[in-house]
N, C-alpha and C positions, 0 to 999 in steps of 0.2 A: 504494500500500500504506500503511494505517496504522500508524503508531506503534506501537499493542501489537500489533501483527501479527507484527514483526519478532524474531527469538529472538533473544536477547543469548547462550544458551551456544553457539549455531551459531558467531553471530560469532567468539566467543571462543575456538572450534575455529579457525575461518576464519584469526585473528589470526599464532595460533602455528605454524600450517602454514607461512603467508604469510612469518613471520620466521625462522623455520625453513629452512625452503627445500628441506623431506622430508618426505615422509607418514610414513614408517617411523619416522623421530628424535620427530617430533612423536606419534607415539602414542603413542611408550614414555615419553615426557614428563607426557603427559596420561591417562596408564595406563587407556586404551582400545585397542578393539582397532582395525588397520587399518580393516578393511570396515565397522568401524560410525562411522570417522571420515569415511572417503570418503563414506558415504549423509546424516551429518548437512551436510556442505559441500556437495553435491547439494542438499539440501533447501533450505540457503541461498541457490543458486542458483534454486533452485524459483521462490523465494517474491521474488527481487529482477528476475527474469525476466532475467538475463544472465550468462552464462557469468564464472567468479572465474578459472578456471587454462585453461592452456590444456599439452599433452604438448609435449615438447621428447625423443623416446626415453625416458629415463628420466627425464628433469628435469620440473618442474613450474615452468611458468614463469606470471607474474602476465599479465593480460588487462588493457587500458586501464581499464579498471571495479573488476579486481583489485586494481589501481595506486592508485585513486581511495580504493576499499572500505577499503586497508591502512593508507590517511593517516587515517582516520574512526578507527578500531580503535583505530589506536595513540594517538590521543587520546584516546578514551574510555574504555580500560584503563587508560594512562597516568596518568589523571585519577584511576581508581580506587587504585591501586597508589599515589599521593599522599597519597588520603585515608585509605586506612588506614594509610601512615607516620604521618599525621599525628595519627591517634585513638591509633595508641600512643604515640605522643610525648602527647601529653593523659593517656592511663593512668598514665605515668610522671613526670606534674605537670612536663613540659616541651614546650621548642617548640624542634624541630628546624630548625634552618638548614642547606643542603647547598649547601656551595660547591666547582666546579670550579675550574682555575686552571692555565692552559696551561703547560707544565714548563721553555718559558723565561723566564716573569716573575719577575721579582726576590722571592723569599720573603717579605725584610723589606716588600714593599710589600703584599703577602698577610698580612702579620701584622701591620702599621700599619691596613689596614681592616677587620680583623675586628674589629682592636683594643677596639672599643665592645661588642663582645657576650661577650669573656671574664671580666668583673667582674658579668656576669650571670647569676646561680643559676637563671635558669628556663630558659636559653638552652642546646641541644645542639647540637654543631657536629660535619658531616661535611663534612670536607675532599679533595679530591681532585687530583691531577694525570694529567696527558697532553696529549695531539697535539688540536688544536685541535677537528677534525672527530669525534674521540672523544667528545670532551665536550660538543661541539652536537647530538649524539646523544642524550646522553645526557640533555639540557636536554629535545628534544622527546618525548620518551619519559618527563619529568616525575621523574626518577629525581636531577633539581639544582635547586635554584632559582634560581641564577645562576651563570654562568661570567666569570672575570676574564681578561681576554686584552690582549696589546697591538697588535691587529689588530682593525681595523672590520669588521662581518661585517651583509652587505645583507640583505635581507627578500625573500622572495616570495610568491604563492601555497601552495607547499609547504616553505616553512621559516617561519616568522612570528615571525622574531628583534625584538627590541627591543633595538638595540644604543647605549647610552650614553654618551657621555665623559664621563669623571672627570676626567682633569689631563693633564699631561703633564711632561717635564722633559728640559732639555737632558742633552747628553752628552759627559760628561768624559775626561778622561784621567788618571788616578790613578799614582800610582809612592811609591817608601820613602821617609819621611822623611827619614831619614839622608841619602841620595841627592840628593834631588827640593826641603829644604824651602826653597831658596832660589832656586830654579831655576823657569824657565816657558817653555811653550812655546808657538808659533804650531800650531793643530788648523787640517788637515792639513800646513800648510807644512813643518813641521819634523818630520816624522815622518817622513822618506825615509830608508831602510835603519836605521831605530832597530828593535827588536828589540819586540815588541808581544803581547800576548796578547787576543783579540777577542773578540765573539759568533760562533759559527759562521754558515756560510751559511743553517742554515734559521730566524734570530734575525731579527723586523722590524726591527731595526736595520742590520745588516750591508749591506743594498745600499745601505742610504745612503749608509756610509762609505763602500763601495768606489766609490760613486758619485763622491763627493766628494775621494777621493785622484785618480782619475782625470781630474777636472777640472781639478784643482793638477798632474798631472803626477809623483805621489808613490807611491814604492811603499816602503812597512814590510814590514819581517821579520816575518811569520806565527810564531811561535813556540810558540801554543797558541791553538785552535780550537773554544769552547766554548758550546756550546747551552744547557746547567744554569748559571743564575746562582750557583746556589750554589755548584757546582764552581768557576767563574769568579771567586768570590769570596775563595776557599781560594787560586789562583792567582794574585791578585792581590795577594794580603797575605804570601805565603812563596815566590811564584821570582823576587823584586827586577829583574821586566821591570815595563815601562811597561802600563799597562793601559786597554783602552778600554770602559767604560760609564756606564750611570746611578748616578749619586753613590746611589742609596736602596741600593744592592746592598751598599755599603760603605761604612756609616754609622756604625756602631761602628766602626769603623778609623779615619774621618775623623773622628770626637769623641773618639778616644782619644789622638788624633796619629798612629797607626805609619804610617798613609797620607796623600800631600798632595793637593792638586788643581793636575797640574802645567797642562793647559791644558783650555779648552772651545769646543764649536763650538755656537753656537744655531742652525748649520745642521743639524744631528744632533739629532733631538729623540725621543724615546720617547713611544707616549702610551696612555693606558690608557681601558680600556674595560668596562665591566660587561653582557652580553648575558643578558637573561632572554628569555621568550616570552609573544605575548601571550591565551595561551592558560594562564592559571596562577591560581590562590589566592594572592590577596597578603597579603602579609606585614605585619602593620603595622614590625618592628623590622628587618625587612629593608628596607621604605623608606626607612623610618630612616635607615639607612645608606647608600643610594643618593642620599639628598640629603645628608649630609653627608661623600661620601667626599672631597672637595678634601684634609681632613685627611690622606690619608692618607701626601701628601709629604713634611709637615711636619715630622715629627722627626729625617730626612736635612736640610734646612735649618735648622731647630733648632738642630741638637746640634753643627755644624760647627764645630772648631774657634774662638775668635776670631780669632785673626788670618788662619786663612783667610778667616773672613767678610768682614775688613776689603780684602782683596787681591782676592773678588772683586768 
């Protein structure tokens, strides 16, 4: 079959049924009636010579072709639903950048890399958070142009991720001034029955540690359990427990003084990552920033105290 043989509104019926997962939801969506949505996916079939769905009782369930057809779709709507963000970010004499950013990456480390495009008047920023697989959704469906995550995420045939490192950075243990500024500790040695506030267990960091306590033989007091850096970071600065992360989450604390750097383990390390696809409109000022994120640790080692600097 030829190129202009092919109907793109078929498709575009085909698409929404497909991600829909109902005839019925998708008609009233696409405010057609049933039976004439059924005869245009018919048609599609017609014309590709292979059946798209196949009956499950009342379910409509995708066909291996179906499967195939829906990967096609969702890139070439995708693609569309891009371009016109992108022509009206142009009507509106700007250029939209849409950044994900998995919900437990440290904020400050999300706002040290965006850092370069907030002093710029042409520049729109739509920011987002959630659960990692939300947002690589959301990357192939062209609806981000990049997601920040601190998880490596592989490539296949049917995800066609480009996944980057940026940097990375050990991880500390923080506690109160008052308490902590003279004090140091051995990470994990000295952390058996101290009283501790963590990343939770679905944070890439946590199995490290718990990996690492259990090699030393070390079991800390759980005493708060937190996924949201930001939460974690609130925690760390007002319940006067010992606190385990990446120094960037508490950087204004640590350049203010109220927080010290009581130990660190460069076996415990964070590391970050910027995943695009490579199926995208590139960005020149998004590049931009993809080559010079290394910056974006920098103002957590910056702004450290001096005489922390000097002690580590």
């Amino acid at each position: 079959m030829q190129l202009d043989r092919l109907n793109f509104h078929h498709l575009l019926y085909f698409w929404r049924v497909a991600s829909i997962g109902h005839l019925t939801r998708a008609a009233e969506e696409l405010h057609v009636a049933q039976s004439a949505l059924s005869t245009q996916i018919r048609q599609l079939e017609d014309r590709l010579g292979e059946p798209l769905f196949e009956r499950d009782g009342r379910r409509l369930l995708l066909t291996e072709t179906g499967r195939m057809v829906l990967s096609y779709a969702e890139n070439i709507f995708g693609l569309g639903q891009e371009m016109l963000g992108r022509l009206a970010g142009r009507s509106e004499g700007m250029l939209r950048v849409r950044v994900g950013s998995v919900a437990t990456l440290s904020r400050n480390y999300q706002e040290n890399w965006i850092r370069p495009l907030l002093g710029d008047p042409t520049v729109a920023l739509t920011l987002e958070s959630g659960r990692l697989d939300e947002l690589l959704e959301r990357l192939l469906q062209h609806h981000l142009d990049v997601v920040l995550s601190n998880e490596a995420v592989p490539a296949d045939a049917d995800r066609p991720f480009h996944c980057r490192f940026l940097d990375s950075q050990a991880i500390s243990v923080v506690g109160p001034a008052d308490a902590w500024k003279r004090r140091r500790l051995r990470v994990p040695e000295d952390l058996h029955g101290r009283d501790l506030a963590a990343p939770g267990p679905r944070h890439a960091l946590r199995s490290q540690f718990d990996a690492l306590c259990i090699a030393a033989d070390v079991k800390p007091r759980f005493r708060a359990e937190v996924d949201d850096m930001a939460m974690l970071r609130l925690i760390a600065r007002d319940s006067g427990w010992l606190t385990v992360l990446p120094e960037i989450v508490v950087q204004d604390e640590l350049r203010t003084g109220s927080l010290v750097r009581v130990g660190r383990s460069e076996a415990l390390q964070e590391h970050f990552y910027a995943i695009t696809t490579t199926h995208r409109h590139r960005l020149e000022r998004l590049e931009r920033l993809l080559e010079g994120s290394r910056r974006a640790l920098r103002p957590a080692r910056a702004q450290a105290p001096a005489a922390a600097r000097r002690r580590s």
